[in-house]
N, C-alpha and C positions, 0 to 999 in steps of 0.2 A: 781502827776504821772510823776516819770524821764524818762519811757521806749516810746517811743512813739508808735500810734495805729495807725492802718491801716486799710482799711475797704476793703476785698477781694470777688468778683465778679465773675462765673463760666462765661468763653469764648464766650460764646455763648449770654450771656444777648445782648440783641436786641440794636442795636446804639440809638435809642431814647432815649430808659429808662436811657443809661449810658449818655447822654449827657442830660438831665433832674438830674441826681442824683450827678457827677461828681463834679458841683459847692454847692451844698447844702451839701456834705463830704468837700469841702475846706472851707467852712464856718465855721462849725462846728469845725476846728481846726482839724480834722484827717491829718495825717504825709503823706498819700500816698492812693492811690487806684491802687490796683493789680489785674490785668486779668489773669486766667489760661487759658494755650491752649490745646484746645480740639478739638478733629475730627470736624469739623461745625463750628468750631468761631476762628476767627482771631484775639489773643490778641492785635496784632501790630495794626491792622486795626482799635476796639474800643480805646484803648490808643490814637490814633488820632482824635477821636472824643472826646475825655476826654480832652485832652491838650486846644481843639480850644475852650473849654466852661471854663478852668479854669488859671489860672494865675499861682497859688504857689505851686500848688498840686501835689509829684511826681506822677511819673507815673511808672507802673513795668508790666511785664508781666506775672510772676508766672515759671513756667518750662516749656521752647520751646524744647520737645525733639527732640534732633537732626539727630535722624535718620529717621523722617519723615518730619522736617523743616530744612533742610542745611544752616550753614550760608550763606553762599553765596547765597541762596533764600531769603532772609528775608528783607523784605521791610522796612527801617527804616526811611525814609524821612517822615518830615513832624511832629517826634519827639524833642523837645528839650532835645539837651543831656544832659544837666543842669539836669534836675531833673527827670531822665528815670533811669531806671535798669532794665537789660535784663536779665531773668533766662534761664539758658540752663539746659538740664540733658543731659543724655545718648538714655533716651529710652528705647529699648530692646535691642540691637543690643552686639553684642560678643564682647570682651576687652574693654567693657565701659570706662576705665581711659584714655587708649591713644587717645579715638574717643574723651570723651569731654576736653582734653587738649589741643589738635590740633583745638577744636572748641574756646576755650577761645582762644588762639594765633591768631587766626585768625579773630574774633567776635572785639580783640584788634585792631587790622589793617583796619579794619572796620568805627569806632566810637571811642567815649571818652566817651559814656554810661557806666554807673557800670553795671558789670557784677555781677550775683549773680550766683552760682552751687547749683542746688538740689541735697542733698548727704542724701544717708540712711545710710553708714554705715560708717566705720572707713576710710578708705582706698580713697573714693572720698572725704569725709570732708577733710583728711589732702590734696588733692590736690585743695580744694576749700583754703584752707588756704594756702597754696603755690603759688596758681597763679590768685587765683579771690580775687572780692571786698567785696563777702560775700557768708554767705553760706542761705541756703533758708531749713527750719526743718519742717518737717511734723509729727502731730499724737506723739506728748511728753510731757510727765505729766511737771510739773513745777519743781520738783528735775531731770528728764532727761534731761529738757533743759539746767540747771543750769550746771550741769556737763558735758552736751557737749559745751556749752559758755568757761569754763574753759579748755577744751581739744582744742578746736579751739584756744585758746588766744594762749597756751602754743607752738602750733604747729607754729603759725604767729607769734612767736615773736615779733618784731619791725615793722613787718609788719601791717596796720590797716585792718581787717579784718572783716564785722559786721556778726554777728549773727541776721538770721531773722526766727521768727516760726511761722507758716501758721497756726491755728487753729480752726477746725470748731464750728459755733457758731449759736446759734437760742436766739432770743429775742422774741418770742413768741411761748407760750406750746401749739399751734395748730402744730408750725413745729417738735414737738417730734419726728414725727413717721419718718417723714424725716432726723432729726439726727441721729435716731437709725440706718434707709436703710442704711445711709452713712459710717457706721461705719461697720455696719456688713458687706457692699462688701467689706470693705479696709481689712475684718481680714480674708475676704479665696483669699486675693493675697499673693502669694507665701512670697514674700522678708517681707512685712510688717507683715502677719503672722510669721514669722520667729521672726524679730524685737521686735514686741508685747512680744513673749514668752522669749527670752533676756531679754527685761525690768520687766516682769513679770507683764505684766498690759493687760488690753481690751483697745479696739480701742474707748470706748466710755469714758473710765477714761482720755482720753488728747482732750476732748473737754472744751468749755466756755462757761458754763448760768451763766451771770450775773456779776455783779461788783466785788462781795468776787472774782469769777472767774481769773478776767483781772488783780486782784491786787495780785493771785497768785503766775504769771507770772512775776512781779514788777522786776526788774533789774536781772533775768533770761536770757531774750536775748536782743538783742539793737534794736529789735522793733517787733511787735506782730501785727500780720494781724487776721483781727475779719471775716473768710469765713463767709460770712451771708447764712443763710441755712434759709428758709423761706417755705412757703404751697406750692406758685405758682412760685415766684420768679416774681410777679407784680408788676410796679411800685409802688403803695401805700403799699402793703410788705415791699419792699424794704426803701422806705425812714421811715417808721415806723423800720426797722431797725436800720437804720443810728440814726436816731432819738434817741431812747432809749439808741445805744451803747453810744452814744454821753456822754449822762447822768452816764450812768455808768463809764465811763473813770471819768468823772469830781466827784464822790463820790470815787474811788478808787484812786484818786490822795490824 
C-alpha cells in the first residue's frame, strides 16, 4: 500500500478514549490521526492529548470552520508543528474565498503547521492549490477523487500540494445503520446534495467497508483518512476498529 492511512475521529470522542487509542493507531503504523471540529469538542484540545501519548504520529484536525473558530482564537500551543496539520474551511459565512484566504495568511503568521483547506467545489480547491499545503475531500467515489488529484496537481503546478480524502468508514455490520444516518444527513445538505447530483452518485457510494474498499482509493489521493463510524463510538469499538482497519490496509497493500 503506497497511499498512506489515517484513522479519523468525531471532535467530541472523550480525552481518555483518544489518549488510550492514539498510541495503539501509531503502532499499528497508521500515517496520522485526525480530529473533526464540532460544536462540543475541541480538536486542538484532543490533538494535545494525542501528541503527549504518541511520538511519530501526525496529528490534524479535520475542518476548523472559521467563522465560528477565528484564527486568531485557536489555541495551538502545546502541538508539535512537525507533524500537525490544521484544516480550516469557511463555515457558512458570505464570500467564503476571501474569509478562508485571509485565514490561511494569517494561520501562516501564526505557525509552520501545514495547513490543509476543506473545498467542495472548484473554486476553493483551486485556492487551496494556490495558497495551502493541501486540500482535505469529503464524500468521493475513487474515480472522483482521482480526477480531483489530477485538477489539483494541474492547478499547483510546481507547487507541492497533497490531496487528503476523509472517508466514512465502519468495520463492523452492527455500525450499518449508522453509516447509512451518516450519509443520509450529508445528502439533504444543500452544497453536498448539489455535489452528489454533479457526480451522479449517493452519499453512501463514497464510503469504505473493507480492504477491496481502501485499495480503491490506492494512489487516488496522497493519503486516505478511515472516519471510523462505530455503534457507540466506545473505547473497545473503537480500537476493534483500529484493529481490523489495520489488517485491511496491510492485505490491500
Amino acid at each position: 500500500m503506497h497511499t498512506p492511512v489515517s484513522i479519523g475521529l468525531i471532535g467530541t470522542t472523550d480525552a481518555s478514549i483518544v489518549a488510550a487509542l492514539a498510541p495503539r493507531i501509531e503502532r499499528l503504523g497508521f500515517h496520522a490521526l485526525w480530529l473533526n471540529d464540532v460544536p462540543g469538542g475541541d480538536s486542538l484540545a484532543g490533538l494535545r492529548v494525542a501528541a503527549a501519548a504518541t511520538e511519530r504520529l501526525g496529528l490534524a484536525t479535520g475542518v476548523i470552520p472559521l467563522d465560528r473558530r477565528p484564527v486568531d482564537t485557536l489555541d495551538l500551543a502545546g502541538l508539535p508543528e512537525a507533524r500537525t496539520s490544521i484544516g480550516i474551511g469557511s463555515g457558512r459565512i458570505a464570500h467564503p474565498l476571501a474569509f478562508v484566504e485571509q485565514g490561511v495568511a494569517r494561520l501562516r503568521e501564526r505557525c509552520d503547521a501545514e495547513i490543509i483547506v476543506g473545498a467542495l467545489g472548484p473554486r476553493m480547491r483551486r485556492l487551496a492549490a494556490e495558497r495551502a499545503d493541501g486540500v482535505l475531500l469529503n464524500w468521493l467515489t475513487p474515480q472522483a477523487a482521482a480526477a480531483t488529484t489530477a485538477e489539483l496537481r494541474e492547478t499547483a503546478g510546481e507547487r507541492r500540494v497533497r490531496s487528503v480524502l476523509y472517508a466514512r468508514t465502519i468495520a463492523d455490520d452492527n455500525a450499518r445503520a449508522e453509516l447509512e444516518a451518516e450519509s443520509e444527513r450529508y445528502e439533504h445538505v444543500p452544497a453536498y446534495a448539489a455535489n452528489f447530483a454533479r457526480l451522479g452518485i449517493r452519499a453512501i457510494d463514497a464510503t469504505i467497508d473493507g480492504a477491496r474498499g481502501i485499495a480503491a482509493y490506492e494512489s487516488t489521493v496522497d493519503e486516505i483518512v478511515l472516519r471510523a463510524i462505530t455503534p457507540s463510538g466506545s473505547l473497545t469499538e473503537l480500537e476493534r476498529f483500529v484493529e481490523t482497519s489495520a489488517a485491511w490496509v496491510e492485505r490491500a497493500a
